[in-house]
N, C-alpha and C positions, 0 to 999 in steps of 0.2 A: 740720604739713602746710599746702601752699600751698591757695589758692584753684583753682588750674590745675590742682593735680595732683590733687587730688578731683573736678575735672570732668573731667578723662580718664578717672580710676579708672569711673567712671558709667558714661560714654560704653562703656570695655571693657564693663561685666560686662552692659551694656542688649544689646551686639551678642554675649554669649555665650550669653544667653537667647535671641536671637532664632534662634541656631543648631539651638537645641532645640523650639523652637515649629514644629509640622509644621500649625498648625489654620490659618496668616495666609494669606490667600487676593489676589493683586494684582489679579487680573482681573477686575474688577467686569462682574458681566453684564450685558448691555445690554437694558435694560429696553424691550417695547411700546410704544410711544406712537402706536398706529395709533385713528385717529376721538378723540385726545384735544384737539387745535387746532381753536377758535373753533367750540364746541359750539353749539348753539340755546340749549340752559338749561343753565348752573350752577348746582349747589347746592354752598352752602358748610355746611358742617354736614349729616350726615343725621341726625337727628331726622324724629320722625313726621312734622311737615309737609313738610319738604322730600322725603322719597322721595314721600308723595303727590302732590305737584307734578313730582315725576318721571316718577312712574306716568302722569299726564294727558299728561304732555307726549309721554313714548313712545308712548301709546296715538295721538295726532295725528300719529305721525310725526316726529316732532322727534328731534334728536342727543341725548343726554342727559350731563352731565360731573359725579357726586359728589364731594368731600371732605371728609372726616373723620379728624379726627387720635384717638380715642377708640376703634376697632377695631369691634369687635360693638356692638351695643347693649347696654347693662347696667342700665337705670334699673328699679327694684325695686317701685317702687309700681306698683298694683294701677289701672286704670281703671274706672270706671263709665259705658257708652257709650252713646251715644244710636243708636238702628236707622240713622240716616241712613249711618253709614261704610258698612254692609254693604251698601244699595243702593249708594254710591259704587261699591265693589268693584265687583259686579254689570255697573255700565256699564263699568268700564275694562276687567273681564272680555272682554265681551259686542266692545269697539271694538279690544284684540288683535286676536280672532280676526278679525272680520270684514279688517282691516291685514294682518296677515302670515301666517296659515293655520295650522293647529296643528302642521305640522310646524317652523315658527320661534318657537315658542313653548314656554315648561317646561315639563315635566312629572313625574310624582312619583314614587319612586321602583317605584311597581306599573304605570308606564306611563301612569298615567293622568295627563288634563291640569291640569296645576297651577292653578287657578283659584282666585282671594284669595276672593271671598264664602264659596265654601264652604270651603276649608280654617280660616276662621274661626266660621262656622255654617252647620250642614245639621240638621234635624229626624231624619233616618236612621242620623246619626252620633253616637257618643258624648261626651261631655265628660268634667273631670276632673281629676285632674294629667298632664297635655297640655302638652307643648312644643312650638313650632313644628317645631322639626327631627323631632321623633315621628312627628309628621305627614306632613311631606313624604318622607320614608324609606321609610313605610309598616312603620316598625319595629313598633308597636305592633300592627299588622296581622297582622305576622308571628309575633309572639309571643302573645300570647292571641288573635288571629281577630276582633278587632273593630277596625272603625274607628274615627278618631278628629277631634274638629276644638277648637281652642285657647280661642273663645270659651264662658263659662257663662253661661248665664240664670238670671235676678234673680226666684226664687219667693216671695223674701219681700220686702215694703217697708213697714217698719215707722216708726211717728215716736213719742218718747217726749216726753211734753211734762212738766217737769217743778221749772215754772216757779210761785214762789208766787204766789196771785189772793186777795185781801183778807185779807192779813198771816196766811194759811195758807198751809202746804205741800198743793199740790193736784198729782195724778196724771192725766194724759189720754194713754191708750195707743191711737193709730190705727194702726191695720192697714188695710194699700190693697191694692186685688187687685192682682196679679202684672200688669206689662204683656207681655202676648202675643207674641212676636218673629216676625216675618216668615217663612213658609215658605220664603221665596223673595225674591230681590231686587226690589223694584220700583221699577222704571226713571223711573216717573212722578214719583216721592218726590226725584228728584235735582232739585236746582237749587233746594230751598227754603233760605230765607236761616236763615244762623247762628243768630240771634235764635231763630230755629223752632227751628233741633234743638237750640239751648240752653234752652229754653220745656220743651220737650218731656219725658216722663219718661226715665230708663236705662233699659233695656231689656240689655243685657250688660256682664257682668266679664271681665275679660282683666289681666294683667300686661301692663304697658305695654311691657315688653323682648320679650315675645312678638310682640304686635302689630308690633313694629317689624321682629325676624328675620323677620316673616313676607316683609315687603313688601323688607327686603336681601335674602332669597335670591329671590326673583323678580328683583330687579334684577341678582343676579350670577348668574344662570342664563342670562338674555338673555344678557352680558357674552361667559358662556363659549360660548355657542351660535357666535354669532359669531366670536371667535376662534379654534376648532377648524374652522370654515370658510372662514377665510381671507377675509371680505369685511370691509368697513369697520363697528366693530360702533357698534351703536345705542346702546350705553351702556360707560359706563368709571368704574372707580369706585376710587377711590384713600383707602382708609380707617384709614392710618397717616399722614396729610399734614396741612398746614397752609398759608395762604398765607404766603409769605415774611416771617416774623417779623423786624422793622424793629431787633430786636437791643436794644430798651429795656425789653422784657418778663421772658422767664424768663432771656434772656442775659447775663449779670452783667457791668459789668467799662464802664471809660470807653472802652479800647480799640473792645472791640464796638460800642460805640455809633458809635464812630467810622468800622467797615467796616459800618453796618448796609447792607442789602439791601431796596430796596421790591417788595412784593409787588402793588401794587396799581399798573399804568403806565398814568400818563396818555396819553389820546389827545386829539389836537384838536379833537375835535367834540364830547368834555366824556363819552365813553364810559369805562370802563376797562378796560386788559388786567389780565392774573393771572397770575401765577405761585409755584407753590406748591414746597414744599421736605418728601422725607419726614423723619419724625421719629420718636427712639425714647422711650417714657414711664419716665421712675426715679422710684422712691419715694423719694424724698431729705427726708430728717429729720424724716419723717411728711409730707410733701406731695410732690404730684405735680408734678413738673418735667419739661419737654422738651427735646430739643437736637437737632440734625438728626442727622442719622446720619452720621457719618463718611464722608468719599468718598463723598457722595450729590450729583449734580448737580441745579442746580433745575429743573422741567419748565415749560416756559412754556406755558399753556394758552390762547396768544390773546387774542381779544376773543369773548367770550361775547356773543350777542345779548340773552339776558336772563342778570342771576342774582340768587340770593334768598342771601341772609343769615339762617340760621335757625338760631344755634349756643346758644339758652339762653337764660339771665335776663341773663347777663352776657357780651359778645361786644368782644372789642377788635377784631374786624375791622369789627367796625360802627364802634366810636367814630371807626378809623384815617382811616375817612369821613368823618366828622362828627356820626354821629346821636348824640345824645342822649335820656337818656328824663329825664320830669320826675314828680313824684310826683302822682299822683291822690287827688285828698279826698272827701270825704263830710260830707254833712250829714249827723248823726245826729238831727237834730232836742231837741238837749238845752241849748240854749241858746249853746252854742258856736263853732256857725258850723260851714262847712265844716272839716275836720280831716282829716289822712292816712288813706289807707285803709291799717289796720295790725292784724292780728292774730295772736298767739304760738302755736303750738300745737307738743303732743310726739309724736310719731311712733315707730311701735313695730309688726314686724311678731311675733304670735305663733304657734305652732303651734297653733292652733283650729281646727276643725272648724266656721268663722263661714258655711258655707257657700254656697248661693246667697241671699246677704243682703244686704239695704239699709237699716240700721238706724242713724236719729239719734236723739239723743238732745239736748235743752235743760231747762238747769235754774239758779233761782236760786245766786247766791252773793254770798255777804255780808263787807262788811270789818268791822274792829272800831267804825268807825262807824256799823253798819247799812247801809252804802250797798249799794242793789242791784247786782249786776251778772251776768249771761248768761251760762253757757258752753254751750260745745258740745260733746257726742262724736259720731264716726263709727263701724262697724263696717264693712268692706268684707270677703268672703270671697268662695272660686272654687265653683263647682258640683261637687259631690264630691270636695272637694280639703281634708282637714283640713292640709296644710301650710298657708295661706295664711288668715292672719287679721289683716287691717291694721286697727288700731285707733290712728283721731287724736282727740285730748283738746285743748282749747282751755285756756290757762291762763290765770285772771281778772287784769287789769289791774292789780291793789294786788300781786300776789305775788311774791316776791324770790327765793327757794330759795338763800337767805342763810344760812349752816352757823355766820355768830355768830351771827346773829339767833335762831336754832334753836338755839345752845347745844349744837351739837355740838365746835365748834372752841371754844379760847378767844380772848377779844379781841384787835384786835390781829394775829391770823395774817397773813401775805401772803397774799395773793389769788391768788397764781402758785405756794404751796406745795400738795407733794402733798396733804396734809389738806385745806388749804380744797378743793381739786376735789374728793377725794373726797366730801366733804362735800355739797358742789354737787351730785354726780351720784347720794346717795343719796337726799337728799332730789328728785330730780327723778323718780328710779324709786318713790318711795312714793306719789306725788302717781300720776306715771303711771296705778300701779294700782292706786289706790285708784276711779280713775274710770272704768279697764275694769271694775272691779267691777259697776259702776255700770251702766254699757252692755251688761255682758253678762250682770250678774245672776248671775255664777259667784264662791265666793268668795276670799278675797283668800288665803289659805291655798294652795285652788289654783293661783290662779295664778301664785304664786310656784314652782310646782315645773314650770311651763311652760316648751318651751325658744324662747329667744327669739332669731334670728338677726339683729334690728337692732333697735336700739333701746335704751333712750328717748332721741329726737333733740329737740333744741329746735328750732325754727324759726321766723323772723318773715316773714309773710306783709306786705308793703309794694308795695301796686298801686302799678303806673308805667309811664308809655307816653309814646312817643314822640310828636312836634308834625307829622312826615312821612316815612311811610316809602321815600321814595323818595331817594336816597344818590347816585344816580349815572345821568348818562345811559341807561345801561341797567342799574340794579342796582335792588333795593328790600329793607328786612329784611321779614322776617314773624316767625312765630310766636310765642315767648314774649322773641325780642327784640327786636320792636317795641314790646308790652306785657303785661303779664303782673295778670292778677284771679286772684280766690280758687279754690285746688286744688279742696276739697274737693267740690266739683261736675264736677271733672273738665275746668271748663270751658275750660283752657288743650287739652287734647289735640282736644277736637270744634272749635274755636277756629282751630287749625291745620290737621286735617284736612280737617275739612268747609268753614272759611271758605276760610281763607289760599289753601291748594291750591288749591282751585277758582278760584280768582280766576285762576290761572295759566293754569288750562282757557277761561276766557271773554277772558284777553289772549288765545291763538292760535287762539281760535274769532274772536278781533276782527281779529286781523290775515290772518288766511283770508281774511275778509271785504271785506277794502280797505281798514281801518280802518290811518291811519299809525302809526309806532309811537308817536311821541311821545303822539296821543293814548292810546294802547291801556296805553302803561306810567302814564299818570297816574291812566286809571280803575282801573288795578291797585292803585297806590299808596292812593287813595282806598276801593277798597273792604278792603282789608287795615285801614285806619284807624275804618272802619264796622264790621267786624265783632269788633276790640278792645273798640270804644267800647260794642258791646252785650254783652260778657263783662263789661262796666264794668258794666252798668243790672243784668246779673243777681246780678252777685257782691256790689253791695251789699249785699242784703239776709244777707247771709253773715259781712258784718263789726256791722250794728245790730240788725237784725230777728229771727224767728224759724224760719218756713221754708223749707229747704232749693228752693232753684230746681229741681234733680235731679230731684224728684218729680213735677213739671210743672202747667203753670199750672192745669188743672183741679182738680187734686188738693188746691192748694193751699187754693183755694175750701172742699172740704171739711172739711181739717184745721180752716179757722178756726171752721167753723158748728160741730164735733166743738169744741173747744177754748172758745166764745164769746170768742173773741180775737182780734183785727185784727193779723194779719201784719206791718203794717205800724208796729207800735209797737214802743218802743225803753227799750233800757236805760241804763245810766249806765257811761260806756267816759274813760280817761284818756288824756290826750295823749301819743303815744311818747315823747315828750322825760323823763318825769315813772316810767319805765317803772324801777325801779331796776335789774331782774336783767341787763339790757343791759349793763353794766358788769358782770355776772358772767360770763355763757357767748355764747361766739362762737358765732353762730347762720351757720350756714355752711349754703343751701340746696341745694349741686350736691354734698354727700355722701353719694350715696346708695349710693355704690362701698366704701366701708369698713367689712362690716362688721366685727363682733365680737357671735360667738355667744356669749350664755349657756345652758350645755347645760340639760337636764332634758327632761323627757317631752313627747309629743306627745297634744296630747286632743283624740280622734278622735272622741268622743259630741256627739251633737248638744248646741245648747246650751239652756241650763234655759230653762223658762218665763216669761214677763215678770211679776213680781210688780204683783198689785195696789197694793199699798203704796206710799206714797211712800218713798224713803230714809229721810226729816227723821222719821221716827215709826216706822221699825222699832225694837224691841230686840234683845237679842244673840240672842234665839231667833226673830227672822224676821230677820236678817241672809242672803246670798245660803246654798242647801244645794246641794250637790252633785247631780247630778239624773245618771240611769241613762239609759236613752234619751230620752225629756223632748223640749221642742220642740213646734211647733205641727201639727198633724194638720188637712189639708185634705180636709173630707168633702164629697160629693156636695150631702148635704143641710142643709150650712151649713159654723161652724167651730168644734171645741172645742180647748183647748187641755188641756195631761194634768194639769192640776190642779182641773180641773173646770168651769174657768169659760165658761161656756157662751154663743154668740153665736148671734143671731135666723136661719132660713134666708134673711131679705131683707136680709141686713147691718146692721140697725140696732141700736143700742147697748141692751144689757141695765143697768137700772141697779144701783150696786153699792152695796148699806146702807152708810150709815156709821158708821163706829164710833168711840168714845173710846178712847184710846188716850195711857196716859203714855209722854210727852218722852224719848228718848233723853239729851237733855242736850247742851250744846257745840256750839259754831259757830252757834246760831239768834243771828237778833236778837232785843232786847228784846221784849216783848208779843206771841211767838210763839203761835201755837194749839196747842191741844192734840189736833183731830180734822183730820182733809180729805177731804175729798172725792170719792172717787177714781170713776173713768168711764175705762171703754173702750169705744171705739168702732171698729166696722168699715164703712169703707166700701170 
């Protein structure tokens, strides 16, 4: 057969099939584009900062224009918040209405007015396993008769200190009273700087993809309000898009490079237009890739007076700018000098019953030289929600989860065989839970029959922030793509919310004012770069120190006088470069979309009691037991806990005999003790 004639042959049998295809549709509908040209504010990415830069901006009156190519919100981790968002809420509530009247404003599906503070917290309303759409439906309503709102409050804040003090293993358990959450939004409370609500303690738990539907379905509620009315609407939101991929990204091929398309056009006065392109998302050979949508034309959205760039740790429509981010160091004070802020943790959510809880955890560990070194656990859970039990583990500096090293594989394996990975990923789930163990005091028995819907993830936390965030005559990034500090304080969401946003509210409060733009976008730029730099000051202590910023600067005071430890002293941490497991597992931070359940039971009992003991000196018969309802009991007239151990009505520390106690055995260093210590304290 020729070459000719098998490409006729094709040619037939493509137009025999298409005889038969009744699904192929030519007439591509003509999409809306009314109030989408040369908005007031662009956002590119909606993530939490940006729709709250939304929210301010609508609530001013401004045109509002989204894009996002990622749909819904889907990010899976759990927040710990500071009160300030809910006042925020409160005012954009509160400057709606006063703006456009409540009959141009949402409402829920019982009629009633959609309002962000409360459907995130009301004292009259219930918590729970609560989803934002629950809520605004008024489903739950309907179905058992109670109302509902998304946020849980934090009745427990516990800190386990668990750190050796004169070559013993020593125990110091603080329990902090609960911080109080606001009946009500106070108005007054808005406009303190970042620093503050990062200072400050948490106050509420939310799933982070909640908080975020919350504030898209207000924005696509305006949207629809508006276009069922037929006036120019105030917001348009386009959440399958992208701006115009320059075709050297996910679009393969020299060709493409060659038709690429810019999405970002210069203008002469140094502004830039946009134009974005939809797109559809394929799973392609375990990764996610884009490609516009066939027959999709690109929509040119003007020149935006302002727009924020807020798509992530890693944003190419930033770099297409020019921003750059540079790495942030730390002195850890260990003779080194400044050094990367850099640390590895595994991430894991379980079916726990961790409830309304705020439990860290530090404690020594040791290499085979003795050398000391700090790790940390987290517990994060929702208010009567046994689904939701995120537990992060910090992995020490010397350890590899190297499967020869371990002598699971033999020598010699590749590194890219299925053994050595599995190898890798068992060893990363024994570690995982051996140190929820640890944190939650439940034993390791159980919790392997737990079912775990993600996890165990590795991840390398690496501060780094941008030199200026301002990109463009009228553009600036913000949120975690200007700079990004340590999670576990939550401090990237209050960071973006409470700083970034608001900065957006005080440019159109500045330019209301007279203020030109050029000034009003550089104080923008500038306070977006001040209130990074103080996620810097707090999350240091997160990568050398020992506690947690989350708990707030008072508290911390107490911990150290509980503890007679200075917060501010430091362990012995290794240079990333020297990190061996980096060369084992791609630590890939924006996966938090894939999971892979591992099935088993859900454990809905509260969880056990915090042992007095230190780990380093239980034996197998005080190892964690399984506890029936268990958990701590908050009495009027002080606190006991259901193993008896008993705390003063004025909070002060009962002291606890010490006892001798033979060595477990293994992992201590040389000249370890044989007794410790142990002291709990309530403040």
């Amino acid at each position: 057969m020729t070459l000719d004639f098998l490409r006729v042959r094709s040619q037939r049998v493509r137009q025999q099939w298409a005889t038969l295809d009744s699904t192929r549709d030519d007439a591509a509908a003509e999409e809306n584009l009314d109030g989408v040209k040369d908005p007031d504010f662009l956002a590119l990415g909606l993530g939490a900062t940006n729709m709250m830069a939304m929210l301010w901006s609508l609530a001013l009156g401004r045109r509002v224009v989204g894009v996002e190519m990622r749909g819904d919100p889907s990010l899976g981790v759990h927040w710990n918040i500071r009160e300030d968002l809910f006042h925020h809420w409160g005012l954009i509530d509160k400057l709606m209405l006063e703006r456009y009247g409540e009959e141009n404003l949402p409402h829920r599906g019982d009629g009633r007015l959609f309002r962000l503070a409360e459907c995130f917290y009301d004292p009259a309303t219930a918590a729970g396993a609560v989803t934002a759409d629950e809520v605004l439906t008024g489903f739950l309503d309907t179905l058992i008769g109670e109302p509902s709102h998304i946020g849980g409050r934090i009745f427990y804040t516990e800190f386990i200190d668990d750190r050796w003090k004169d070559g013993q293993p020593n125990r110091v358990v603080t329990i902090l009273e609960p911080p109080e959450p606001p009946s009500e939004p106070d108005l007054s409370k808005v406009g303190r700087t970042a620093l503050e609500a990062l200072e400050g303690p948490s106050t509420f738990q939310c799933a982070a993809s909640e908080v975020m539907v919350l504030m898209r379905r207000y924005l696509e509620m305006v949207e629809q309000i508006d276009l069922q009315r037929g006036v120019t609407p105030r917001v348009r939101l386009f959440t399958s898009h992208r701006v115009v991929s320059t075709g050297t990204d996910e679009d393969a091929g020299y060709l493409s490079w060659l038709r690429r398309e810019e999405g970002f056009v210069d203008r002469p006065d140094g502004r830039k237009g946009v134009r974005i392109e939809a797109v559809r998302e394929l799973d392609y050979n375990g990764k996610f890739r884009r490609v516009r949508v066939p027959g999709s034309k690109v929509i040119d959205l003007g020149v935006p007076k302002l727009f924020m760039i807020a798509q992530g740790f890693n944003s190419t429509d930033a770099e297409r700018l020019g921003f750059k981010q540079e790495d942030v160091k730390v002195d850890h004070h260990d003779g080194r000098g400044p050094v990367v802020a850099q640390a590895d943790y595994l991430a894991g959510l379980l079916e726990i019953l961790v409830d309304g809880r705020l439990r860290r955890r530090i404690a020594s560990d040791f290499d085979k030289e003795g050398n000391e070194y700090w790790i940390r656990q987290i517990a994060v859970g929702h208010q009567d929600d046994a689904e939701v039990g995120w537990i992060l583990v910090q992995v020490p500096d010397y350890k590899t989860f190297d499967p020869i090293l371990a002598g699971l594989v033999p020598a010699g394996t590749h590194r890219k065989s299925k053994e050595y990975r599995a190898g890798v990923q068992h060893l990363m789930r024994e570690y995982y839970l051996e140190q929820t163990s640890l944190i939650t005091d439940m034993p390791l028995a159980e919790l392997e029959k737990v079912q775990m819907p993600y996890g165990p993830k590795l991840f390398s936390l690496v501060e780094r922030a941008g030199v200026d965030a301002r990109v463009a005559a009228n553009g600036v990034v913000g949120g975690d793509t200007f700079g990004n500090g340590h999670f576990l304080t939550s401090g990237g969401a209050i960071t973006g919310m409470v700083g970034h946003a608001y900065r957006v509210l005080n440019y159109w409060q500045a330019i209301d004012a007279g203020t030109d733009h050029e000034t009003a976008i550089r104080q923008l730029a500038d306070g977006i770069k001040q209130d990074t730099d103080w996620w810097f000051h707090v999350s240091a202590q997160e990568f050398s120190s020992a506690v947690p910023i989350n708990f707030g600067a008072e508290r911390i005071a107490k911990i150290e006088a509980a503890t007679g430890r200075d917060s501010s002293a430091r362990a012995t941490t290794i240079d990333a470069t020297r990190r061996h497991r980096h060369s084992l597992v791609p630590l890939d931070p924006s996966d938090w979309r894939r999971l892979l359940v591992r099935s088993g039971r859900m454990h809905a009992l509260a969880l056990p009691p915090i042992q007095e003991t230190h780990p380093d000196l239980r034996g197998a018969d005080m190892m964690p037991m399984a506890s029936p309802a268990g958990g701590m009991d908050m009495a009027a007239g002080g606190m006991e806990t259901t193993d008896g151990m008993a705390m003063g009505e004025d909070g002060t520390a009962m002291a606890m005999a010490e006892e001798d106690m033979s060595m477990a055995g293994g992992g201590l260093p040389a000249g370890g003790a044989t007794a410790a210590a142990v002291e709990v304290t309530s403040r």
